[in-house]
C-alpha positions in Angstrom: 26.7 -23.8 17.2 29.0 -26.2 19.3 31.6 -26.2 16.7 35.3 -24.8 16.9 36.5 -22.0 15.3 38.9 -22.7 12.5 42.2 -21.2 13.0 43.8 -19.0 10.4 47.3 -20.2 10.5 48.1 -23.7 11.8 51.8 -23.9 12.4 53.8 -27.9 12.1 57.5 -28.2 13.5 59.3 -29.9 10.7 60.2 -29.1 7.3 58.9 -30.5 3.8 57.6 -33.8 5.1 55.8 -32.5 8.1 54.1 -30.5 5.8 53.0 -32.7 3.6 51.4 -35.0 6.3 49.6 -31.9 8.2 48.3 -31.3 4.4 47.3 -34.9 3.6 45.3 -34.6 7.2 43.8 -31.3 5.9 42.8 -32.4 2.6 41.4 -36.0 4.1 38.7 -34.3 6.4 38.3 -31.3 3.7 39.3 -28.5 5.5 40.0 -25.6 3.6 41.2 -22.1 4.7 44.3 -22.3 7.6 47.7 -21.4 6.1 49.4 -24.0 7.1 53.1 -23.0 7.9 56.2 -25.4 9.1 59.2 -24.2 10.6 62.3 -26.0 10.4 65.8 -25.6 12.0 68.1 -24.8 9.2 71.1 -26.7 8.2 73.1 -25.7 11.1 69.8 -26.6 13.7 71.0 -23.2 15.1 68.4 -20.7 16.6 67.9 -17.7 14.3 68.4 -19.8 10.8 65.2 -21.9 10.6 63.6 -22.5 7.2 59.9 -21.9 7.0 58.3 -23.5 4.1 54.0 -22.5 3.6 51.7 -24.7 1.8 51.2 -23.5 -1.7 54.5 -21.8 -1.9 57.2 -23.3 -3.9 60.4 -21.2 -2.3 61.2 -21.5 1.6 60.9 -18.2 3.7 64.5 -17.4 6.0 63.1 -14.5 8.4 65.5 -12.5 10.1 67.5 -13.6 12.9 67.1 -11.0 14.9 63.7 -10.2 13.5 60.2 -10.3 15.6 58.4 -13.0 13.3 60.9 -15.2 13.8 60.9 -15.0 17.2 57.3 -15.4 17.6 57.7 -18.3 15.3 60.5 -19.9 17.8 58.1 -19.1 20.6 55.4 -21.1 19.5 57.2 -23.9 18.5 59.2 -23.9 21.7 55.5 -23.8 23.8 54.7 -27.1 21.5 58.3 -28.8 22.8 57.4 -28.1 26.0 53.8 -29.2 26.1 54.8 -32.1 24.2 57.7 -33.5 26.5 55.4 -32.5 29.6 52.8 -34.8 28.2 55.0 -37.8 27.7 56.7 -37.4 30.6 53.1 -37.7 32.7 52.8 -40.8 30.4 56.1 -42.1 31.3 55.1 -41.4 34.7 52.3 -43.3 34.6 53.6 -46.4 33.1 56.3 -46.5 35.8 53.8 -46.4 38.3 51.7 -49.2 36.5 52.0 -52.8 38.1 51.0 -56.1 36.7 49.1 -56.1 39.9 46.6 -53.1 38.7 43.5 -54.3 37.8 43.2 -57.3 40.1 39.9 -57.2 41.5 40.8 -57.0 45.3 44.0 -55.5 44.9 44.2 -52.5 46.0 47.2 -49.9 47.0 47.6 -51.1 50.1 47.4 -55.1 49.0 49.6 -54.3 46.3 52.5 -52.7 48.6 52.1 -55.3 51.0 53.0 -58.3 48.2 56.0 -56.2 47.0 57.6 -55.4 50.1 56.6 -59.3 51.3 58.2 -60.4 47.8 60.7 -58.1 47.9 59.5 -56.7 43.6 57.2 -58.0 41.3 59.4 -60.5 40.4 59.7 -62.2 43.8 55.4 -62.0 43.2 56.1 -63.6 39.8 58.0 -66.6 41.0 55.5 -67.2 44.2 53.7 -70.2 44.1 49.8 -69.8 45.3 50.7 -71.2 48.4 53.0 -68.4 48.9 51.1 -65.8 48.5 48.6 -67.1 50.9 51.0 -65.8 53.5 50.4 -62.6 52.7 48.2 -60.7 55.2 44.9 -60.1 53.6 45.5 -62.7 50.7 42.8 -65.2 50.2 43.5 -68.7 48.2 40.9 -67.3 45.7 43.0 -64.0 45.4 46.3 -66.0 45.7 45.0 -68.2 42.8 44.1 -64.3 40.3 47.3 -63.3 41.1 49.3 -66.5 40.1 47.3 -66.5 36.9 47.9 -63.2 35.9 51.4 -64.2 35.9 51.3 -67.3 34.7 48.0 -67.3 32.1 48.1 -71.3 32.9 51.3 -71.4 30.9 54.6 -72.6 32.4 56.0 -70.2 29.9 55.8 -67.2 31.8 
């Protein structure tokens, strides 16, 4: 059997409304059995006064402040925060290092580099005629010509 164990508890960092969604999601692809639990900061947003609200219960649970629930609770959902803004960070990352260049057949790292620092940015590689770029070391007319079109699209719009 290739299939994952279901968890028992499946926690959601919001309050009412996260709840609901993770429970439309559960109830969409029919699956039955987690308690599904979301913690929220209370009305302060203070650490120690979060609001837990379960699925199926009509009253919100306060746990002690100094209690160990709670702090496995804050644990968990601080593990999520940080796995979360680790992952968009990476993404962020990624997009910075993304160039209108990528995907070029022919241009590679060193290709790339070489028309920045030439152009001085990828705008001064924007505005360069075909011509232009044919000055550039290792820059054929046929690759001067993908390049102006991936800025241009045959449009003097861009």
């Amino acid at each position: 059997d290739s299939a994952a164990p279901i968890p028992e508890v499946i926690f959601v960092d919001g309050g009412k409304g996260q709840l609901a969604a993770a429970a439309a999601e559960l109830d969409a692809i029919q699956l039955v059995g987690p308690l599904l639990v979301a913690i929220a900061k209370g009305p302060a947003r203070r650490p120690g006064q979060e609001v837990i609200h379960v699925r199926g219960r009509a009253t919100e649970l306060r746990l002690a402040a100094d209690g160990l629930a709670l702090h496995l609770i804050q644990q968990i959902r601080d593990e999520a925060h940080r796995f979360a803004i680790t992952g968009h960070r990476q993404r962020r990352g990624k997009a910075r290092q993304a160039s209108l260049l990528d995907g070029i057949t022919g241009i590679g790292p060193k290709k790339r580099r070489e028309l920045l620092r030439h152009f001085g940015g990828i705008q001064g590689v924007r505005q360069a005629g075909i011509a232009d770029l044919c000055k550039v070391p290792g820059i054929s007319a046929q690759l001067a010509t993908a390049i102006h079109d991936r800025f241009h699209d045959g449009s003097a719009a861009n």
